[in-house]
N, C-alpha and C positions, 0 to 999 in steps of 0.2 A: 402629162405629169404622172409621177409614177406613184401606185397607193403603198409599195413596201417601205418599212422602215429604212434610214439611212443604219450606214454600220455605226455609227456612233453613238443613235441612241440604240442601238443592239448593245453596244460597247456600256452603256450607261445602266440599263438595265441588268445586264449579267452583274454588274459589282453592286446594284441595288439588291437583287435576292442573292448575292453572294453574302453582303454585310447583313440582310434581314435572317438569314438560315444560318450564321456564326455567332452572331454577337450577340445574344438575349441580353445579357446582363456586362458588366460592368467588371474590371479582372479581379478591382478587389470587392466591389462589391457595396463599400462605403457611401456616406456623403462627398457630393463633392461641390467647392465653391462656385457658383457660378452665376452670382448674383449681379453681373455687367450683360449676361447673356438674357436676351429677350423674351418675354413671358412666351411658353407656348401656345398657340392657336390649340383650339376644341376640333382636331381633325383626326380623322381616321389613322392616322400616323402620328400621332402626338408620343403615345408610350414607346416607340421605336426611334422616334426623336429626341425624348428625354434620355434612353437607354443611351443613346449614341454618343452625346453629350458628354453624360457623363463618363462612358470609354473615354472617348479622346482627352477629356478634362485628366482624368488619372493616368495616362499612359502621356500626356506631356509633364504630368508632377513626376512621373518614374523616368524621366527622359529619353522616352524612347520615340523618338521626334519620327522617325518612319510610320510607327503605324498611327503614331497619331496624326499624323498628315494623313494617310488613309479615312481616318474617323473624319477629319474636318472637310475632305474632301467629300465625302458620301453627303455629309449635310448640306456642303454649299449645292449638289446635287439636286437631295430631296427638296431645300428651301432657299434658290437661288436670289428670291428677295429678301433675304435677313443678310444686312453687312458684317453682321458683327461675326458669322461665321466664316465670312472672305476673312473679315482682317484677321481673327485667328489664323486661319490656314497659310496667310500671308507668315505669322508667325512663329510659327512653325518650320515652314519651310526655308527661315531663316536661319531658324534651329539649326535643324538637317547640314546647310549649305557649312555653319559654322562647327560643328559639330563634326564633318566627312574633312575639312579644311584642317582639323585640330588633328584627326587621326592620320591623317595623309604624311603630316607632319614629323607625328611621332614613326613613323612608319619609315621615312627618310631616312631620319635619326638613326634606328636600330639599325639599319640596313649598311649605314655608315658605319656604324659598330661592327659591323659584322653577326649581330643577331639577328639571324635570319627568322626564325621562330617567332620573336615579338615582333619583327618586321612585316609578314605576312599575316599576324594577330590584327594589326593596326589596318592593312590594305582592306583584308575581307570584313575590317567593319566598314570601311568608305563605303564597298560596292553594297553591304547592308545596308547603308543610308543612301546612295545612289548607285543604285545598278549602272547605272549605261557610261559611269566614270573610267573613261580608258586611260590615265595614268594610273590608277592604280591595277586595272586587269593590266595595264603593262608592267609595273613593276613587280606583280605577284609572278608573270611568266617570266620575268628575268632572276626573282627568287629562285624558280623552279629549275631552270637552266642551270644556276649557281651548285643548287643541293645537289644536281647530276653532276656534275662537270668533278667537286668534291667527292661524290662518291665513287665517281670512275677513280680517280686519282689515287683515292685510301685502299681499292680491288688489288688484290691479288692476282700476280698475273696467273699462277696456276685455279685460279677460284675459291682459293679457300678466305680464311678473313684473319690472316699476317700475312707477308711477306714470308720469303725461302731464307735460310739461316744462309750466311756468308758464308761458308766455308762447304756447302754443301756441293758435291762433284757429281759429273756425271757420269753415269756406271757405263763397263765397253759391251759393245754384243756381245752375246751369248758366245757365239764363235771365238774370240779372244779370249782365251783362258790360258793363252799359257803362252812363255814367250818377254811378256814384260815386265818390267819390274813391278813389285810389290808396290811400293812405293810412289808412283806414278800417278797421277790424278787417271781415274776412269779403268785401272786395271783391278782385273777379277783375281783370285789364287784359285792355282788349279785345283780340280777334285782330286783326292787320294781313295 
């Protein structure tokens, strides 16, 4: 049997002094309700407990269900005997799942519209609340594909940004100067 750490609790501990060396305090700072949530134990972690707490308590008031599944994730971590911090996280993540479901949505929408802009607004909040969601990394590359293909389209063929006037001709060699009518698309007038 082996005495080194598994990666996981490697895995477990990096995001424990990741959250203990970011998070002192709380984003605003305030009280926060949390009077269903279970007195804290007298332990060496209690004030990084309560700090954490009350993160995640104000960062689901502000619905920003990402990091606060972070927050409540770190706790079910530090104090995997307290339920009450599953069932939060549990709800949370409900959040999240309804919340990426709602933008994905509106994201469709635009995209049906033809507003590519609030289309792509809506996809990169999804992968905000779920990264590893490959409908919407796919439809943000079919955006992207879209703004090219569009833009190839609007280019000018000489590079500039209009199009060449209708009626614009094209001038003879140098050599041709004399000989053809004025008149003539591509003919020069001789030098005198």
């Amino acid at each position: 049997m082996s005495c080194s750490p598994s990666p996981l609790r490697w895995l477990i501990a990096a995001l424990v002094v990741a959250a203990l060396s970011g998070c002192a305090t709380g984003p605003d700072g305030g009280a926060v309700d949390d009077a269903d949530l279970p007195a804290l134990t007298s332990s060496p972690h209690a004030g990084y407990e309560l700090r954490q707490r009350r993160r995640a308590l104000s960062l689901a008031r502000q619905e920003r269900w990402a990091e606060a599944a972070i927050a409540w994730e770190l706790l079910v971590l530090l104090r995997p005997d307290v339920p009450a911090y599953r069932q939060r996280l549990d709800e949370v993540r409900r959040q999240v799942e309804a919340a990426a479901a709602e933008h994905g949505r509106r994201g469709a929408a635009a995209r049906k519209r033809g507003d590519l802009e609030r289309a792509a607004a809506h996809y990169l909040s999804v992968l905000a609340l779920q990264p590893d969601d490959e409908r919407a990394a796919d439809a943000l590359r079919a955006i992207e594909r879209e703004r090219n293909r569009r833009a190839y389209l609007t280019r000018s063929p000489r590079g500039g940004s209009t199009p060449p006037a209708d009626d614009a001709r094209p001038m003879a060699p140098a050599g041709e100067l004399s000989g053809a009518d004025p008149g003539e698309p591509g003919a020069r007038l001789p030098r005198r």
